[in-house]
N, C-alpha and C positions, 0 to 999 in steps of 0.2 A: 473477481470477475467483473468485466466489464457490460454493457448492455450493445448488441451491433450494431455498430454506427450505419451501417450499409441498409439493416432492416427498417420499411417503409415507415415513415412516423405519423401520428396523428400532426392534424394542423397546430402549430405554435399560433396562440393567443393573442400577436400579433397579424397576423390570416384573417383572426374575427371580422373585423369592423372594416374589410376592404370591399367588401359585400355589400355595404349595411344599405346603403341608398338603392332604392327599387332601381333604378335605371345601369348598378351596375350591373358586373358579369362574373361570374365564377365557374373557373372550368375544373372540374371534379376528373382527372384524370386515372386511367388504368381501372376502372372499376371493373369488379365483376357481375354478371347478373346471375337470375337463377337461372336464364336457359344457356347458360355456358359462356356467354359472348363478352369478351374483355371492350370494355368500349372508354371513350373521353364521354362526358355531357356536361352542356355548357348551361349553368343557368343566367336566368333576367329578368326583370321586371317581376319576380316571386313566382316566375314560370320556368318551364324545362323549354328554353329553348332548341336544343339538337341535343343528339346522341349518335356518334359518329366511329369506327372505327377508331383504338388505340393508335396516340399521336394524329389525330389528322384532326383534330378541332382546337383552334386557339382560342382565350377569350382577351377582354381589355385588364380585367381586375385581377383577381387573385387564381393560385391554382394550387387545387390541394391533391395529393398525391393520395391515391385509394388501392394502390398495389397493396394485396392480400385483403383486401374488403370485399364481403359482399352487401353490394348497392340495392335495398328495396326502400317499397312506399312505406311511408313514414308508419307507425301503427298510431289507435288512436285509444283513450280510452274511455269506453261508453258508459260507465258506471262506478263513479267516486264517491266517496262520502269527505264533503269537504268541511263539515262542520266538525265532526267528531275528528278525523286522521290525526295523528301523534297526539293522540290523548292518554292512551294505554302507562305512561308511566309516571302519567299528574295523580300528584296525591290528592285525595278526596272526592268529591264531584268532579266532572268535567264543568270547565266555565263556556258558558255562552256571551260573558261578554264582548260584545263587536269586536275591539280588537281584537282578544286572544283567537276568534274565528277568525279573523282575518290573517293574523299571523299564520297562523294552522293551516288554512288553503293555500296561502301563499309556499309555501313551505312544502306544501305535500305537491302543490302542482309544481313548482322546482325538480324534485325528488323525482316524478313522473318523468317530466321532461327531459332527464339525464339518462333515463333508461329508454329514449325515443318517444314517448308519446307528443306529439305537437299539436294535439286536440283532446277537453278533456269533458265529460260531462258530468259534472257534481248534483249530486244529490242534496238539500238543505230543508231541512225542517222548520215548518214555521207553525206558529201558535202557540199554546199551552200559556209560559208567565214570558217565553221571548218574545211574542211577538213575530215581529217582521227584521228584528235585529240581525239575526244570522247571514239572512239573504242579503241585507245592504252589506253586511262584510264581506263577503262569498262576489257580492257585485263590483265592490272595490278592491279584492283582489285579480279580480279579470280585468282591471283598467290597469293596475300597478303589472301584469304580466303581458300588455299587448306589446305584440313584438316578440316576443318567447313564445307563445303558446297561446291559445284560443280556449277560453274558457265558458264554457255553460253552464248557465245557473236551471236546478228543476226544483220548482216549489213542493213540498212535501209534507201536507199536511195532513193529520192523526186523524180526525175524526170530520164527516160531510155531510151527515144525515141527522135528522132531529132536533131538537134543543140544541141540542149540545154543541152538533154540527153546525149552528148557525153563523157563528161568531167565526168558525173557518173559512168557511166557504166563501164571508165577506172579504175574509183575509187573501185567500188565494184568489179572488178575482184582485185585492190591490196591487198580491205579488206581480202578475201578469203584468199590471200597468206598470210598475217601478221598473222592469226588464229581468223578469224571468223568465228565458228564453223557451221552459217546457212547462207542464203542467204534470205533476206525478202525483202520487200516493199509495198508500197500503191498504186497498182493500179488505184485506185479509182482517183489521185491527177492526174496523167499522162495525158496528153492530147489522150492519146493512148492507153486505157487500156490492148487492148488486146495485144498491140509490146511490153506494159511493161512486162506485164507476160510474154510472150514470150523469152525473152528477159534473166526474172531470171532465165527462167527452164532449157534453154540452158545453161547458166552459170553454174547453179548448175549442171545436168546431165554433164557440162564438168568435174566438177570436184570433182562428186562422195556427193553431199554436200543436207542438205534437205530444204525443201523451207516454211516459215512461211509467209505468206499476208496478209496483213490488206485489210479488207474489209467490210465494211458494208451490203454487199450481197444483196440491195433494187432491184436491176436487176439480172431477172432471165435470161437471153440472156447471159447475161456476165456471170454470175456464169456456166450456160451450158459449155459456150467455155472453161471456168476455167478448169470444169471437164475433156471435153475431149481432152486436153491437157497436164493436170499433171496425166492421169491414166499410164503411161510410166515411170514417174520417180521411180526409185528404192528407193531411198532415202526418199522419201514420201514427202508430200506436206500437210498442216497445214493450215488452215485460219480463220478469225476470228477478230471482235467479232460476224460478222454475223446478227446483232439486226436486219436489215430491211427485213429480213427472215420472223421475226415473224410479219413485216405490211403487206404481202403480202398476195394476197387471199389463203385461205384453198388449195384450190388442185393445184394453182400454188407452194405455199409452197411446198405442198408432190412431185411434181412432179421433184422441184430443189432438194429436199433431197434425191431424189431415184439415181438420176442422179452423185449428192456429192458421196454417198454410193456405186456406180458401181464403182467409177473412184479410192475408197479407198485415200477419201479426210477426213481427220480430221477435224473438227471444234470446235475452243477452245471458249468458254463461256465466256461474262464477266458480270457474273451478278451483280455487282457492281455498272456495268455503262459504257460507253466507256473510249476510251482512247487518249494521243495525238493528234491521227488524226482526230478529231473532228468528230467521228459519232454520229448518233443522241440517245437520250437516248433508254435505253430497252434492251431487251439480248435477244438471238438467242432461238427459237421457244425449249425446251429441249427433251419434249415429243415428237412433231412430228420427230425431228431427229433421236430420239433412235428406235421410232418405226418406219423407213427407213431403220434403219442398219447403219446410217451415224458411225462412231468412234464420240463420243462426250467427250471430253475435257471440263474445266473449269480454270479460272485462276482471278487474280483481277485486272491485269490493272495496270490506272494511280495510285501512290502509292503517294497520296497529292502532288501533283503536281499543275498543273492552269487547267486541266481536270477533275480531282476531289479531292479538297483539302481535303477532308476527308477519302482518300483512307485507307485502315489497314493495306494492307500486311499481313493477316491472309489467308491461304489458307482454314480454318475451316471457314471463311466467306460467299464464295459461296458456297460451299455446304451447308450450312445453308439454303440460300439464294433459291438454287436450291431445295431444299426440301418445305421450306414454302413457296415457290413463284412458282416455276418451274413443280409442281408435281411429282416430282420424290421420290421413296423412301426414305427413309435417305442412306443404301447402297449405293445405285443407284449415291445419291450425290456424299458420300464421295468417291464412286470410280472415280466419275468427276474430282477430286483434288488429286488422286491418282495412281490407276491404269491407267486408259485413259489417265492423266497427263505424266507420267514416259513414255507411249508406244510413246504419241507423241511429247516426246522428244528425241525420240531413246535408251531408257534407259529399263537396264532391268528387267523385272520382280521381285516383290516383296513380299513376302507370310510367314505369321509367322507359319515357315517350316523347316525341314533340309534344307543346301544346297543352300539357299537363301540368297542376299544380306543383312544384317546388317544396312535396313535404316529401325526403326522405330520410334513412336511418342509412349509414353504413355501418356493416357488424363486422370483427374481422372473424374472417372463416371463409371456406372454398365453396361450402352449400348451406342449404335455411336445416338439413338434419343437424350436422355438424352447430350451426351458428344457436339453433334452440337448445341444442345440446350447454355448450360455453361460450359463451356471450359476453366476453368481459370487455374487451375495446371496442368504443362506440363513438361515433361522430353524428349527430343530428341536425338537421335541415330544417329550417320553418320557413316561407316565406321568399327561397331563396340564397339563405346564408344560413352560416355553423350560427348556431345558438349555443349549443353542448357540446363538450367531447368527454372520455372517458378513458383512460388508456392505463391499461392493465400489461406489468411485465413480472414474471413469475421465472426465479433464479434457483437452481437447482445444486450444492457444492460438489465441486469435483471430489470425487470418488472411482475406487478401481469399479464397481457395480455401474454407476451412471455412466462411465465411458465406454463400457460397453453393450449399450443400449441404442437405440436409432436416433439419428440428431433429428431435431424438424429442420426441415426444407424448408427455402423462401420462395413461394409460388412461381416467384418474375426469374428465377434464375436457376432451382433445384439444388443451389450446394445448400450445406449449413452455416446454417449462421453461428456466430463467433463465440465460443464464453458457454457462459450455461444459460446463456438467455432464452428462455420461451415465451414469446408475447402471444394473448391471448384476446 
């Protein structure tokens, strides 16, 4: 069996680099959107120039064909751990030697990137006998991927209060200066949770910086104080994964959501499972947070690590996840891994629009139910140009059973296509 030559192709490798200079143009042709509408759009300069009725937009550079694509904003991912990812199958300790983090981020934000994220927010731990090591490798991995992917470093340090805390605290004001773009931590670990936070938001408010916390949220006393002390910061305040939100009673639940939601606290999802800091399994209540008003976020976490060795690094995972599990729309999800994603990582708006950033993902599939469903051919946009593709074909042997089953359809034309080819 052959593969049909007629069915649309991802871009050939030679398509890449016709893009690559900001002032070219790439015209993304036949796309579909979610609200039905086959269109061309052209991009330039790392922006979405037009979006024009199929065939009626030319560009000067290349033009990639997206017949059976559906064209969305790019997703993004708000909550990595770049220090630990693909450690899960190193024998003995995990290394914190600079390089081996460095490899390991590089590597996991690769991994990310192929499955659409074009923005990522890493998590990195500093203190105890590393030091500040992790984040200079975590830091030189965001320089070795500009161009691919936009990487954020969040300092994450153990301990902020006391003796103890002292020697952190000095460290995470150095992180800040060296370019760690956030300022996080686990309260939760501190003997002190409330001086801990206290502690970051001072920091951050000094210097202008926004605040990511791990938290399991199983106290609603604590998350209160949370709220009414990061409602002040400009910069925003982020938390998460939240899971023990959803053991709590019903109306204490709604009653810490409303309170999150006044103070304009985000809360990032991980419905995958937790992460590093050892919370316990389950993800943050999705439903009752949206219906608060809380900002709700999604992300995946440990990325096979010794927290969950089987992590993906698909950002199409929790919204999956949040759909079949969470009750939320499909929408609803993938704007969990998207829009809410990008907002709470400061990043901005995304919309297959004029005049809008140049970060999107095309999935092949007719809609985002379908596409969270199977997700396997993918083409990714940074910037303006393919970065990644992915392209998934799945051959079925002729048999009297399979021939008399239904062919798939090619969307641009409705016959079947050729052989036992089913591209996905």
């Amino acid at each position: 069996m052959s593969a049909d030559s007629k069915q649309p192709q991802p871009p050939a490798p030679d398509d890449w680099g016709a893009a690559t200079a900001d002032t070219a143009s790439l015209l993304l042709s036949g796309a579909r959107l979610t609200d039905g509408r086959t269109v061309d759009v052209r991009l330039g300069g790392g922006r979405i120039e037009a979006v024009g009725t199929a065939g009626s937009l030319t560009a000067t550079g290349a033009r990639v064909d997206l017949a059976g694509y559906l064209l969305l904003p790019a997703p993004a991912e708000p909550h990595a751990h770049a220090d630990t990812a693909l450690s899960a199958d190193v024998p003995g300790p995990v290394s914190y030697a600079p390089d081996d983090v460095q490899r390991r981020a590089t590597e996991a934000a690769l991994l990310q990137l192929g499955h659409g994220a074009t923005a990522l927010r890493a998590q990195v731990r500093i203190g105890d006998v590393h030091g500040l090591g992790p984040l200079e490798a975590a830091l030189q991995a965001r320089r070795s991927l500009r161009g691919l992917a936009d990487l954020t470093a969040v300092a994450v340090p153990r301990l902020l209060t006391g003796v103890a805390g002292a020697d952190d605290l000095a460290m995470l004001r150095d992180a800040v200066k060296m370019g760690a773009g956030v300022v996080g931590g686990c309260p939760d670990l501190d003997p002190d949770p409330t001086g801990y936070v206290e502690a970051v938001l001072d920091l951050a408010a000094e210097h202008g910086a926004p605040v990511d916390l791990h938290t399991d949220g199983d106290d609603p006393a604590r998350l209160a104080r949370l709220a009414a002390m990061a409602g002040g910061l400009r910069a925003g305040v982020t938390i998460g994964p939240c899971a023990g939100l959803g053991r709590l009673p019903a109306d204490v639940a709604r009653r810490t959501a409303d309170r999150l939601a006044a103070a304009g606290v985000t809360v990032v999802a991980l419905p995958q499972g937790g992460c590093a800091a050892a919370e316990a399994r389950g993800t943050a209540p999705a439903r009752l947070l949206r219906a608060a008003g809380v900002r709700l976020a999604a992300g995946g976490g440990a990325l096979r690590d010794v927290a969950n060795p089987v992590g993906r690094g698909d950002p199409l995972e929790p919204a999956y996840l949040l759909a079949s599990q969470g009750g939320l729309r499909p929408q609803e999800a993938y704007d969990a891994v998207s829009a809410a994603a990008r907002a709470a990582m400061g990043l901005p708006e995304v919309r297959v629009e004029a005049g809008f950033p140049a970060e999107l993902l095309a999935v092949r599939g007719s809609g985002l139910a379908g596409v969270l469903s199977l997700a396997y051919s993918r083409i990714v946009i940074h910037r303006g140009r393919v970065v990644a593709r992915t392209s998934a074909v799945r051959e079925y042997c002729d048999s009297a059973a399979a021939l008399d089953l239904p062919r798939q359809t090619r969307p641009d034309t409705g016959s079947p296509p050729g052989g036992g080819d089913v591209r996905s």
